[in-house]
N, C-alpha and C positions, 0 to 999 in steps of 0.2 A: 602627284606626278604620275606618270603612265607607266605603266612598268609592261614588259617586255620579257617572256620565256624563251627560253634559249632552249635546241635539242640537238641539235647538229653542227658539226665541223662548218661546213659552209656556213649558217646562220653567224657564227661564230667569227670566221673571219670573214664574214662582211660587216659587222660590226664592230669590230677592230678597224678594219680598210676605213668602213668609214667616220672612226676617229682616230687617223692617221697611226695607228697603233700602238698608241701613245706614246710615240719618242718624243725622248726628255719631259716626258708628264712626270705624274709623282704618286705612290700610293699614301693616302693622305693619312689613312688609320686602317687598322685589323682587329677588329674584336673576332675574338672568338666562342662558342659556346650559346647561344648559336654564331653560326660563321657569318661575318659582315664587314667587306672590304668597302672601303671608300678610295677610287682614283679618280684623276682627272690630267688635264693638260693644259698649259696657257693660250688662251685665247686672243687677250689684249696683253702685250708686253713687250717693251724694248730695256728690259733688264736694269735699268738706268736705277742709281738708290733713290727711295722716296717715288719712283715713278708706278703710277697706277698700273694694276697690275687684276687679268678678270680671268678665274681657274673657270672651267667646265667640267662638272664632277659627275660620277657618275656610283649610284650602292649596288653593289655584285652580292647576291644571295644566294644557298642554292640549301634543300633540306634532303638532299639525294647523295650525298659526299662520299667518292669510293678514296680517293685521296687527297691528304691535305699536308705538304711539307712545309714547314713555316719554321723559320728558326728564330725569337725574337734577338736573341743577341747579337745576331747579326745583321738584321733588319734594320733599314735607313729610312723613318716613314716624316710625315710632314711636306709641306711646302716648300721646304728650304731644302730639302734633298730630291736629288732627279733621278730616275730609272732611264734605261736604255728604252726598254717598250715593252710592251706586252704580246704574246705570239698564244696565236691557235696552233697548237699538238695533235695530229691524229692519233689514236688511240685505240685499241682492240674494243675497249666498253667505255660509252657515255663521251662525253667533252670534255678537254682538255685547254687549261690555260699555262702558261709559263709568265714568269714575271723578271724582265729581266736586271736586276740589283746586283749592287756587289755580289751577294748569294741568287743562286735563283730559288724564285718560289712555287711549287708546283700543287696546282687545283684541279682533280681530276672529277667530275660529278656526273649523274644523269642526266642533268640538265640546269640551268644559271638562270636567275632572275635579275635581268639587269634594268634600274629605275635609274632616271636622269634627275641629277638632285637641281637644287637651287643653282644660278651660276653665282662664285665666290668673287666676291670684290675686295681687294686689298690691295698692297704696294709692296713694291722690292723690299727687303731688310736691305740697310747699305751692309758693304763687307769690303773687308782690306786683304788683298794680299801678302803673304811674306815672302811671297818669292816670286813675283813678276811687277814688273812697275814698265810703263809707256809714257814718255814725257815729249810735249811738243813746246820750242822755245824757237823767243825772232833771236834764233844767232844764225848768222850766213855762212858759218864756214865749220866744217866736224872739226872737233876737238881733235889736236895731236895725240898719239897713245901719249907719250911726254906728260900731258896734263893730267891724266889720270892718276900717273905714278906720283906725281908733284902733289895734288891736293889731298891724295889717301896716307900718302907720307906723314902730312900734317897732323892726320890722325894717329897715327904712330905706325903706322900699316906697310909693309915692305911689300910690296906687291909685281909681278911678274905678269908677261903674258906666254901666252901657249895655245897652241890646237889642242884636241879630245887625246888625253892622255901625250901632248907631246910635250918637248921639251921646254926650258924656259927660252922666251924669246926676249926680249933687249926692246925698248920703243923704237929705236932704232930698225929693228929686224922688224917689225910690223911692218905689212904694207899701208901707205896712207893715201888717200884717204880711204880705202875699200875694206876696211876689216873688221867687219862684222862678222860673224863666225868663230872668235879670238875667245878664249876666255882671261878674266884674271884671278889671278890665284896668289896666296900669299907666295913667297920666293923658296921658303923653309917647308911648304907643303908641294911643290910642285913635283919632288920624285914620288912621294909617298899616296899622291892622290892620280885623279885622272882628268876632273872637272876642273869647275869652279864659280865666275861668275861668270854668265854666258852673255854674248854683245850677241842679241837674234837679230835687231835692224838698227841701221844707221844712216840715214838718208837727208838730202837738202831736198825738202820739196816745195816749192811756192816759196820762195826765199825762210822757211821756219824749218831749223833743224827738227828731226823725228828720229828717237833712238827708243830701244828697248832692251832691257835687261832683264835677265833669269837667275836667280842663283840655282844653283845646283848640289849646294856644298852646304850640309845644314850646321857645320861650324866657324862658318862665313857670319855670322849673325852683324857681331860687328861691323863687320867690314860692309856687308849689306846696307846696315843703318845707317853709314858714315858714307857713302857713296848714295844714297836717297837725300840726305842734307846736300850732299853737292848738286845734284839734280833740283832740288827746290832753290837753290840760288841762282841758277840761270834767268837772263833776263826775260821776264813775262813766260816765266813756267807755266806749261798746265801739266798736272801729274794725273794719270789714269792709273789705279789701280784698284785690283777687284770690279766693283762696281761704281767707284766712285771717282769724282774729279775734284781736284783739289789745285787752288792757287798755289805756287810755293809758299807764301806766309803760312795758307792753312796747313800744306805737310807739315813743317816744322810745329805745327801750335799743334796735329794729330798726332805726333811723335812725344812731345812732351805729353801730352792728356789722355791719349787713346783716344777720343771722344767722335763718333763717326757723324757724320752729315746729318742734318735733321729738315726735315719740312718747312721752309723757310713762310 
């Protein structure tokens, strides 16, 4: 592969610029001793589990290093974790990179040797949500708040609605059909909390309802799992979450198993 010396800020981000600099790429590895970063960014991907999936990588070298901040404990590396991007730093001496991760990472050198690697061919890992789920079902008319309270009851669950931090609301006191925005919260948590399970959309579009829910409240757990079983009984469910879709049969048989989507 051709490798390419870097000496200048400019040089520097134009070759950032022109790999869009790296937003939502990933730094794949860091050796260090000598120093040898591996990044890249997706090329081919519509994030889908199991769907093919082409990295563009790139090995950053440099044997001139006036700075190198690197903290492995806090460092997110692999394919499966994403960075904000990478930015050119001007700098008093030599070139400067920033790496921007939970932590950021700071490369300050003489100058970078950057070689374009192989491009990486693999696929999504599928992945589940625990706290966002999207369901599209053929029912023609939104659920009353009413039903909500009715089939979580069943679970043993006493559940109330409320605005962000407000008071308990009554199904009755919902607006219907408009209330998306509501959360539900257990009845016994609703002074002591502020959230809960958040209703972000609730729509009839093309005669198939489309709703989505957040928890917010990570002692909802329950309540969360027992409100996704209701959602996979809707007629002709399809459940999105994380990366994956699932028939209702399959949430319920993912619920019992764990078992995520595989390559059919």
């Amino acid at each position: 592969m051709l490798n390419t010396t870097i000496t200048s800020f400019n040089e520097l981000n134009k070759w950032l610029s022109d790999n869009f600099y790296f937003e939502d790429g990933h730094i794949l590895s860091i050796k260090e001793n000598p120093l040898e970063i591996i990044v890249g960014y997706n090329t081919k991907a519509n994030y889908k589990a199991n769907s093919e999936r082409h990295i563009l990588s790139f090995k950053i070298t440099s044997s001139n290093i006036i700075e190198w901040n690197f903290d492995k404990k806090s460092a997110l590396l692999g394919e499966d974790n994403y960075i904000e991007s990478i930015e050119s730093i001007e700098v008093e001496h030599g070139i400067c990179l920033e790496f921007f991760t939970p932590a950021i990472i700071r490369l300050t050198a003489e100058n970078l040797v950057i070689e374009e690697q192989e491009l990486i061919k693999t696929t999504f890992k599928p992945w589940v949500s625990d706290k966002e789920i999207f369901l599209t079902s053929d029912l023609y008319e939104i659920p009353k708040p009413e039903f909500w309270k009715q089939k979580l009851n069943k679970y043993g669950h006493h559940i109330s609605f409320r605005y962000y931090a407000g008071d308990e609301r009554l199904p009755n006191q919902v607006p219907y059909p408009d209330y998306q925005g509501y959360f539900i919260q257990l009845t016994d948590k609703i002074k002591h909390t502020q959230e809960g399970i958040f209703l972000k959309h609730l729509q009839i579009v093309n005669g198939k309802l489309n709703l989505s829910f957040e928890n917010k409240d990570d002692e909802l757990k329950n309540v969360w799992n027992n409100l996704t079983l209701i959602l996979a009984n809707f007629p002709n469910a399809k459940i999105h979450c994380g990366n994956c879709e699932f028939t209702g049969t399959q949430w319920k048989q993912y619920l019992s198993d764990k078992v995520l989507p595989t390559i059919e």
